[in-house]
Legacy VTK file of the C-alpha trace (Angstrom):
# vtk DataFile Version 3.0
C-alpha trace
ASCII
DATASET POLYDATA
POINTS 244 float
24.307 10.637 -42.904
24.023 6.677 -42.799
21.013 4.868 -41.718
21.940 4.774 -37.864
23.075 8.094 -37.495
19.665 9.308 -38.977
18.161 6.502 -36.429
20.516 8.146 -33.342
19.075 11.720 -34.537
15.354 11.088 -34.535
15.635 9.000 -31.183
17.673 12.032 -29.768
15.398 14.584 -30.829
11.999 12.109 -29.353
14.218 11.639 -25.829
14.782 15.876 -25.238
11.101 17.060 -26.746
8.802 13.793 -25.577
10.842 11.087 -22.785
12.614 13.443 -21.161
9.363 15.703 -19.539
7.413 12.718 -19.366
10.297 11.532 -16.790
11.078 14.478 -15.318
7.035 15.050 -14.338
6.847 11.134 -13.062
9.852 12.138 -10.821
8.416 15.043 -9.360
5.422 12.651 -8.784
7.581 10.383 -6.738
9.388 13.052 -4.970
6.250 14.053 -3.817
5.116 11.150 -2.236
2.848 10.385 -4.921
4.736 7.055 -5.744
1.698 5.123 -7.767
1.077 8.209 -10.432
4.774 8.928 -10.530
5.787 5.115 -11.576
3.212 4.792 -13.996
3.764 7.730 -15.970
7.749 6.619 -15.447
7.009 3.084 -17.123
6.218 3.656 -20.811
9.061 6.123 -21.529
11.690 4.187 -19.836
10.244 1.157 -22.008
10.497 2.673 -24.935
14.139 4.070 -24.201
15.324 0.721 -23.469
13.967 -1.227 -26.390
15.058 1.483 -29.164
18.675 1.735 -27.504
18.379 -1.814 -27.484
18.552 -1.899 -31.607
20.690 1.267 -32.528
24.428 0.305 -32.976
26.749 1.655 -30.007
23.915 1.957 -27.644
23.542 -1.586 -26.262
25.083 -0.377 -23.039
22.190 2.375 -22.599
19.417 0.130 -23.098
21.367 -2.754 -20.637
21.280 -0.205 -17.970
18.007 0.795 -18.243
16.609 -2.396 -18.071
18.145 -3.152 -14.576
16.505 0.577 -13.880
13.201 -0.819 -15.337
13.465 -3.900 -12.760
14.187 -1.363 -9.676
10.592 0.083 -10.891
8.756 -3.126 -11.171
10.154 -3.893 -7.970
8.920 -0.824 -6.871
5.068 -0.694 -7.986
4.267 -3.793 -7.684
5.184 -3.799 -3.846
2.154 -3.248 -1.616
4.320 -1.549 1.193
5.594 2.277 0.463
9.047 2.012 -0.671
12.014 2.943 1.358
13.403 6.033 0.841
16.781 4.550 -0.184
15.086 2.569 -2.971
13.363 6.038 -4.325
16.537 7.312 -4.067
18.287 4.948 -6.051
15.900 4.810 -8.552
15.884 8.630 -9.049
19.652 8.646 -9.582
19.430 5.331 -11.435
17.014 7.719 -13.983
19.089 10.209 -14.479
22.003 8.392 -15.221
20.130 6.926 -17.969
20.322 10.234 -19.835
23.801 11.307 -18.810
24.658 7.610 -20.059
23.012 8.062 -23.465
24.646 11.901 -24.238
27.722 10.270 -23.552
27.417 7.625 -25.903
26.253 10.000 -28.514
28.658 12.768 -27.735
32.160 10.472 -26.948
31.064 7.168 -29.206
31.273 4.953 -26.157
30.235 4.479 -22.873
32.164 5.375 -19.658
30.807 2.606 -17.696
33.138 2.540 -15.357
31.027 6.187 -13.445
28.127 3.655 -13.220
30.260 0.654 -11.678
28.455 1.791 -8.405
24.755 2.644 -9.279
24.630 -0.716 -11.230
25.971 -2.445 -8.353
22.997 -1.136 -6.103
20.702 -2.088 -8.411
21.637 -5.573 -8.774
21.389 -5.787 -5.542
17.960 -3.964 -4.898
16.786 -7.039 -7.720
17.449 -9.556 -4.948
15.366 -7.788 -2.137
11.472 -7.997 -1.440
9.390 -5.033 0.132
7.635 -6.314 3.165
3.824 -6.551 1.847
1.486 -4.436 3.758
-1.800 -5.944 5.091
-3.955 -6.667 1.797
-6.591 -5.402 0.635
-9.836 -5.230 -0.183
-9.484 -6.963 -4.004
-13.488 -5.808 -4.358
-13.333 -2.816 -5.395
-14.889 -2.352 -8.973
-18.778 -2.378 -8.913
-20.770 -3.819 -11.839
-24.372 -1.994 -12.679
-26.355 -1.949 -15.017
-27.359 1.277 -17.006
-29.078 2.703 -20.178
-26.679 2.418 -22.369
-24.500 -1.232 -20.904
-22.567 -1.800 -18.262
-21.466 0.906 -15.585
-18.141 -0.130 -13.507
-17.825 2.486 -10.700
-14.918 2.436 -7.464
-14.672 3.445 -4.414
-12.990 6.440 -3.738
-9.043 6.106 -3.656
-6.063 4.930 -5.917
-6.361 2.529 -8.541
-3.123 1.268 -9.126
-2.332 -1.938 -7.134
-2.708 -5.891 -8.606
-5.618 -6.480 -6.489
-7.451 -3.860 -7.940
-6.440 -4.291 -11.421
-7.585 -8.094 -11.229
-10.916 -7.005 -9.921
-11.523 -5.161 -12.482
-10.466 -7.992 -15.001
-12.947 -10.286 -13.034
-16.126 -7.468 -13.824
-15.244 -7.131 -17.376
-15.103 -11.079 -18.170
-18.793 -11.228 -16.558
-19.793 -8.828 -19.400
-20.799 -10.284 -22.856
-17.981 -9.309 -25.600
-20.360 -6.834 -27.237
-21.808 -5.591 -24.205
-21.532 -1.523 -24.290
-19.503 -0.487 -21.265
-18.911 3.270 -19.073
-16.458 3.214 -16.424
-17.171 5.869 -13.612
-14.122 7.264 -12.409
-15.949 9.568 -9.576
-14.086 9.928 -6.477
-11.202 8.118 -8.220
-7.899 10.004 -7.256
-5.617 8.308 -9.701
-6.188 5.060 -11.926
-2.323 4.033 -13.185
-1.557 2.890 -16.534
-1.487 -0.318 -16.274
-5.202 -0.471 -14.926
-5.770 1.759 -18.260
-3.831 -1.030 -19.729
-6.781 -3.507 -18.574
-9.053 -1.295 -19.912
-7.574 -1.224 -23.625
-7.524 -4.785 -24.105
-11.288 -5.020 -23.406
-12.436 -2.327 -26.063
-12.275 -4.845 -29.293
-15.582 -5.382 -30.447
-17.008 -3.546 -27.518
-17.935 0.271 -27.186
-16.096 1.798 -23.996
-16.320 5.432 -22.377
-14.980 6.862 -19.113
-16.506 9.662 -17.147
-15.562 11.390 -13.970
-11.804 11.701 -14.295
-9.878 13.834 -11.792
-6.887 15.714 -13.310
-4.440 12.548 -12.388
-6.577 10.074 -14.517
-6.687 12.300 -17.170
-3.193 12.788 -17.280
-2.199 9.580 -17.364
-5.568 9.127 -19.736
-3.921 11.350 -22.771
-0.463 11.246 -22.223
-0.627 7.485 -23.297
-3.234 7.551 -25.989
-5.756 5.849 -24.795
-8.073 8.515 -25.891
-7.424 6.795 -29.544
-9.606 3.420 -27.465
-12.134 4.846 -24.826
-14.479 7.391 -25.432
-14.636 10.282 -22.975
-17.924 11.262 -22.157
-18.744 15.163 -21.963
-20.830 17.455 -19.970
-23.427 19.042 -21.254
-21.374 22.151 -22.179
-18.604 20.156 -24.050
-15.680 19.694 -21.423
-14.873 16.183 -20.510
-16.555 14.871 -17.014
-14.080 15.258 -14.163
-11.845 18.008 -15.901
LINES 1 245
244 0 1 2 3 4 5 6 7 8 9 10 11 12 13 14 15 16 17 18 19 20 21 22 23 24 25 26 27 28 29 30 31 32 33 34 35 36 37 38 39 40 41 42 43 44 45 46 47 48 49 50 51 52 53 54 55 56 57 58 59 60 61 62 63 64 65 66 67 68 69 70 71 72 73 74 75 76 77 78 79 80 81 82 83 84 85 86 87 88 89 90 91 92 93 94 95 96 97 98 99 100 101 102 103 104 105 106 107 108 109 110 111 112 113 114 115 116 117 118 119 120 121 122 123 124 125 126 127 128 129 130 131 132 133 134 135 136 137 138 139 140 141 142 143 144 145 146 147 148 149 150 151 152 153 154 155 156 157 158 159 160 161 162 163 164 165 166 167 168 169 170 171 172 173 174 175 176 177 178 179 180 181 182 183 184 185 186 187 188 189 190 191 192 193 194 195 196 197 198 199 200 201 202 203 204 205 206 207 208 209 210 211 212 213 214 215 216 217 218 219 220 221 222 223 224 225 226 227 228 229 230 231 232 233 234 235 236 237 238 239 240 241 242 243
């Protein structure tokens, strides 16, 4: 076995045991109306399979193809407006042809390109559309306090997922000195998306971070991206983490 077939082996057993439910949960999420949740935990994995097909010889096509799929998603959560149902749609199908696109590279030693001729089509052309933004809102809606132990951001109740929201909270964690110790308060918080964990990350160097309150969407999103390995999870008193 040469160097890229054991590459085109470990990728293939990582995109059945690990991509592959991560996907098929975010779609559920987004078939469910839960659009926010479903494209963030859709993002990393779809990353991921574009940038390693990207590098494995054979399997330029795959990663091509995803990457218009990745812009469809982009498109898609960083619109302020719910999505039309064509566009979810698309992007669903656009998913799953990632997959069926990759087996049959692996399987055949090429790809049929010509069964996508359509679905790329679409999505070239969802690229040069705009979803109508709804009316904004408020961008206020992290809360700085003070506490015992450093800083305490808290939210209102609701979804944390939208650019407004995300740069408020960049805006309350410049205000903070670098070593400052830091909790974020999560109560009443529905879902917080990755890239608002994302946020979160890059403020931990040098600086001691925990999270409390989680609801079962936070955490999910919480530990299936690691960022356990960053923020500390503060428990109750009988071990279990806040919000669980």
């Amino acid at each position: 076995m040469n160097e890229n077939e054991a590459l085109v082996e470990e990728f293939m057993a990582e995109l059945n045991d690990k991509y592959y439910p991560q996907v098929a949960r975010g779609l559920e999420l987004v078939e469910a109306g839960e659009i926010g949740p479903g494209m963030d935990m859709l993002a990393r994995p779809l990353h991921t399979i574009k940038g390693v097909t990207g590098f494995m010889s054979g399997f330029e096509p795959a990663s091509r193809f995803t990457h218009k799929v990745e812009n469809l998603l982009k498109r898609i959560r960083s619109a302020q407006a719910r999505p039309e149902r064509s566009d979810l749609d698309l992007f669903s199908r656009s998913v799953n042809a990632i997959f069926s696109l990759i087996e049959n590279i692996k399987d055949q030693g090429r790809a049929d390109l010509e069964q996508l001729d359509e679905l790329t089509a679409l999505l070239e052309a969802a690229a040069g559309q705009k979803i109508a933004a709804a009316p904004s809102q408020d961008p206020g809606l992290a809360r700085l306090e003070n506490g015992p132990n450093g800083a305490i951001i808290g939210f209102r109740p609701g979804r944390v997922h939208l650019e407004p929201e995300r740069r408020a909270l960049a805006e309350a964690l410049k205000s903070l000195p670098p070593d400052a110790g830091l909790t974020i308060d999560l109560t009443g918080v529905a879902s917080f998306g990755s890239a608002a964990w994302e946020v979160l990350a890059d403020s931990t160097q040098g600086r001691r971070v925990s999270v409390t309150g989680m609801a079962p969407a936070c955490r999910e999103v919480f530990y299936a991206y690691g960022y356990d390995r960053e923020i500390r999870v503060l428990a109750d008193e009988d071990g279990r983490d806040r919000g669980a």
